[in-house]
C-alpha positions in Angstrom: 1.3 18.3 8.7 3.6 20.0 6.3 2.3 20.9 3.3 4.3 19.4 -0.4 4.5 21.2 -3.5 4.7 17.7 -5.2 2.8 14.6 -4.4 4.3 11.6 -2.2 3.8 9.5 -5.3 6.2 11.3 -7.1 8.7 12.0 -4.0 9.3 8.2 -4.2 9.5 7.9 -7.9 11.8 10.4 -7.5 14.3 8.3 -5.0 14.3 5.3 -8.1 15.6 7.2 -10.8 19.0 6.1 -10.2 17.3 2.7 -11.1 16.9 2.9 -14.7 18.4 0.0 -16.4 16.6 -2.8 -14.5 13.8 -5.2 -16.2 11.4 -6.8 -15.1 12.5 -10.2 -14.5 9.4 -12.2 -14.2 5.3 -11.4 -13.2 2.6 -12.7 -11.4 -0.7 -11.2 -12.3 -3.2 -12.4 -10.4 -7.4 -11.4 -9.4 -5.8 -9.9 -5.9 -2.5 -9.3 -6.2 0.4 -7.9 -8.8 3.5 -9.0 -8.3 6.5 -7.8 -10.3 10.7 -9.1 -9.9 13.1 -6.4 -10.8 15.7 -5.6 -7.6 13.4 -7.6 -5.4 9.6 -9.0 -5.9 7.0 -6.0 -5.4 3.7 -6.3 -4.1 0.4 -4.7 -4.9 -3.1 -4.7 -4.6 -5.5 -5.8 -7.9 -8.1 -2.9 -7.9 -11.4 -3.8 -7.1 -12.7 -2.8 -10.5 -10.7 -5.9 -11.9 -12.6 -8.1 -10.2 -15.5 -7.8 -12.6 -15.9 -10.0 -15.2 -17.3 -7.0 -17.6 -14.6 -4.8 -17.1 -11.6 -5.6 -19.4 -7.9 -4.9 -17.9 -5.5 -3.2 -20.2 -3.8 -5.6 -22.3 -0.5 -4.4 -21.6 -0.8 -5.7 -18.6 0.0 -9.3 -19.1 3.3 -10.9 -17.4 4.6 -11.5 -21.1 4.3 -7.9 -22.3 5.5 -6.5 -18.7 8.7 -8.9 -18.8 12.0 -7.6 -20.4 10.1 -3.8 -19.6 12.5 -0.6 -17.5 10.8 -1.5 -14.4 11.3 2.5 -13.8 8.9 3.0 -17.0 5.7 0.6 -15.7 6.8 2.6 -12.0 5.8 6.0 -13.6 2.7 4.3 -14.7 1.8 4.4 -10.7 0.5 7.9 -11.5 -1.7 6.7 -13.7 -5.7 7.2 -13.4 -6.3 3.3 -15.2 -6.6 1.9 -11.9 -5.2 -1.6 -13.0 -2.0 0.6 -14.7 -2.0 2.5 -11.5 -1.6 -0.5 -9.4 1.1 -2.3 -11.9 3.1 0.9 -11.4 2.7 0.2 -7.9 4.4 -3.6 -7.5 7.2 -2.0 -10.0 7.7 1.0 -7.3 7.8 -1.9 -4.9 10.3 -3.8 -6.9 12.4 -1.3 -6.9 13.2 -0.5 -3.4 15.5 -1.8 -2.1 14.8 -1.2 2.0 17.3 -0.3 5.4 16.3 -2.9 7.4 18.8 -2.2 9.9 16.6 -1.0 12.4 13.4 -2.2 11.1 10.4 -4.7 13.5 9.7 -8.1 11.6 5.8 -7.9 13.5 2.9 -6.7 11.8 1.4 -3.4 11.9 -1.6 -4.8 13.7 -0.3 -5.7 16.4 1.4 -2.3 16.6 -2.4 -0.7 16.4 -3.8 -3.1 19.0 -1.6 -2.1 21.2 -1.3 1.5 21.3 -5.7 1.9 20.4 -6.7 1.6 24.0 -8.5 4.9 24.7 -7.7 6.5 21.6 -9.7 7.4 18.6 -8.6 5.7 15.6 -9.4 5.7 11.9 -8.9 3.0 9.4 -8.6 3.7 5.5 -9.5 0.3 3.9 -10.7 -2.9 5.5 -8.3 -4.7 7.3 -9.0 -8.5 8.7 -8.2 -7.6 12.0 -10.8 -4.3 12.1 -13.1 -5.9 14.5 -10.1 -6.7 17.0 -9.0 -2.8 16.8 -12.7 -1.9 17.1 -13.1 -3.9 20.5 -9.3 -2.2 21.4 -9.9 1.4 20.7 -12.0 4.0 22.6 -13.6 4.7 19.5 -13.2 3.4 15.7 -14.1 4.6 12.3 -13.5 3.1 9.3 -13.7 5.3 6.0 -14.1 2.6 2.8 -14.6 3.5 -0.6 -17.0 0.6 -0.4 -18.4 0.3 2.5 -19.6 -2.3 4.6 -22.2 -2.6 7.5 -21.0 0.0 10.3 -18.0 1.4 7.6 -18.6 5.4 6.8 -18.2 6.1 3.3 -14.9 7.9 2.7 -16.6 11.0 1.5 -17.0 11.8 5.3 -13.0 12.3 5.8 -12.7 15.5 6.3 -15.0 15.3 9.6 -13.6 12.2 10.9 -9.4 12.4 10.6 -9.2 15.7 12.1 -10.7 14.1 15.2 -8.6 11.5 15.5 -5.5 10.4 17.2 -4.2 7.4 15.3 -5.1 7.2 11.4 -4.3 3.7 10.1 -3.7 4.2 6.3 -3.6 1.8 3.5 -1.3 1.6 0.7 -3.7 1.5 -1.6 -4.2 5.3 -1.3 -1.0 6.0 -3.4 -2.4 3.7 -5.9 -5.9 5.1 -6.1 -4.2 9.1 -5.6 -6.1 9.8 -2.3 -3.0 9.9 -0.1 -2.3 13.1 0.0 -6.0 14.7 0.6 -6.3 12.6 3.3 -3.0 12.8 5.3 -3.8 16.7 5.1 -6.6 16.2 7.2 -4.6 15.3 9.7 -4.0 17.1 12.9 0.2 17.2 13.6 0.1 15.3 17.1 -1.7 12.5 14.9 -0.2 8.6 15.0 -0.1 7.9 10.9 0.4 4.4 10.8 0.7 3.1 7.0 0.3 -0.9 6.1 -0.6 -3.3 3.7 0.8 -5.5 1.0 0.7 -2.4 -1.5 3.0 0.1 1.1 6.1 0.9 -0.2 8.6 0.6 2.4 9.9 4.7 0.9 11.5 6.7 3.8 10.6 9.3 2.1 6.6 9.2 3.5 8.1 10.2 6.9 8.4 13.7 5.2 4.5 13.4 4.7 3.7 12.8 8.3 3.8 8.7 7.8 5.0 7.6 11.5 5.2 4.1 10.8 5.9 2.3 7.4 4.3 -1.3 8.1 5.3 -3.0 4.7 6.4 -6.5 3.2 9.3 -8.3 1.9 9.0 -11.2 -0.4 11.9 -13.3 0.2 10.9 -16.5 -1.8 9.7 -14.4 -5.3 8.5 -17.5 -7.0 6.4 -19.6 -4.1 5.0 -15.8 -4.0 4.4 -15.1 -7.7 3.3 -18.6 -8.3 0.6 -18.0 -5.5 -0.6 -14.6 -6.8 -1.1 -16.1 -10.0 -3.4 -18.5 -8.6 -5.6 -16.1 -6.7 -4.2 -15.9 -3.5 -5.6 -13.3 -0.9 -3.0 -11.3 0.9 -2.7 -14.1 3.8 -2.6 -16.7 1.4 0.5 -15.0 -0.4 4.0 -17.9 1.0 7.3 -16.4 0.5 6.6 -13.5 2.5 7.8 -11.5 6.0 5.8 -7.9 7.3 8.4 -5.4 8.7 7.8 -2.4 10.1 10.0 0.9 9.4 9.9 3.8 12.1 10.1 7.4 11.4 
């Protein structure tokens, strides 16, 4: 891996400047999801933090104080360390971007992983629904969570499981929480970096920081989307939506 003077986080901010006179149009802000209009409808994961009842979200982050907003300005606030800022920042990024799909796959990352795990080591970065399927595919699994489950390894132990292995499965989540770039370090060069979720920015620009495979969204019905985040939809549950994947 090469090493960056500058973050990927602010690689890709860097690629929306151009962008600077665009609002947000509308917001759905919802217990799971974020989801912001500007260019196109962005995506991102609600930290887990606001899930608790006794933790209070900023209060600028309501759909009627993000609406009218540069959605460059609540991008920037991607590199914020307010989780529930961090991830608004997020679904503006994703807003933003307007993706080549010229050559893009309209499949999902997993089945990508299922199929190339056989006899490989593999670590996942997150919980994924499909984590048991890759762990009956794989030679061997690992599954680093900042929460983890029964038979998950607390993502403390990173730096003695990625260097071991040959395909690293990496959520999009780790540009929200500002682990990204630790943990694609770790990585050896010959390593398979596969990076998915509703939260990935489909950003050429992470195929300069050893991303392989950009496995992303695209909302093409932004209301039946929004209006589905709002009412606590989980990622699966989210209409108005397509997964592509972007190759290096």
């Amino acid at each position: 891996m090469s090493a960056h003077t500058r973050s990927a986080l602010s690689a890709i901010l860097d690629t929306l400047e151009t962008n600077t006179s665009i609002p947000i149009h509308a917001a759905g802000i919802g217990p799971y999801w974020t989801a912001l209009l500007s260019q196109r409808c962005g995506l991102a994961s609600t930290p887990h933090t606001c899930h608790d009842d006794t933790v209070q979200p900023p209060a600028e982050i309501t759909a009627e104080k993000l609406i009218g907003q540069p959605a460059i300005d609540i991008a920037r606030w991607a590199r914020s360390d307010e989780p529930a800022r961090a991830a608004a920042g997020m679904a503006a990024i994703n807003s933003l971007i307007e993706p080549d799909l010229t050559n893009a796959k309209e499949v999902n990352a997993r089945e990508l992983l299922l199929e190339r795990a056989p006899g490989k080591s593999v670590t996942v970065i997150g919980h994924f629904p499909f984590t048991e399927d890759l762990r009956a595919a794989a030679g061997h699994l690992s599954v680093l969570e900042l929460h983890p489950r029964p038979g998950d390894l607390p993502a403390n132990q990173a730096g003695d499981v990625i260097p071991q292995t040959d395909i690293l499965a990496i959520t999009g989540v780790t540009l929200i929480n500002h682990t990204f770039d630790d943990l694609i370090a770790l990585c050896r060069p010959d390593t398979y970096v596969v990076m998915l979720g509703g939260s990935t920015p489909l950003a050429p620009v992470l195929f300069d920081y050893g991303v392989d495979v950009i496995g992303g969204t695209v909302v093409d019905d932004p209301k039946r989307a929004m209006g589905d985040v709002e009412q606590g939809a989980t990622f699966r549950q989210i209409g108005g939506k397509f997964p592509v994947l972007l190759f290096k």
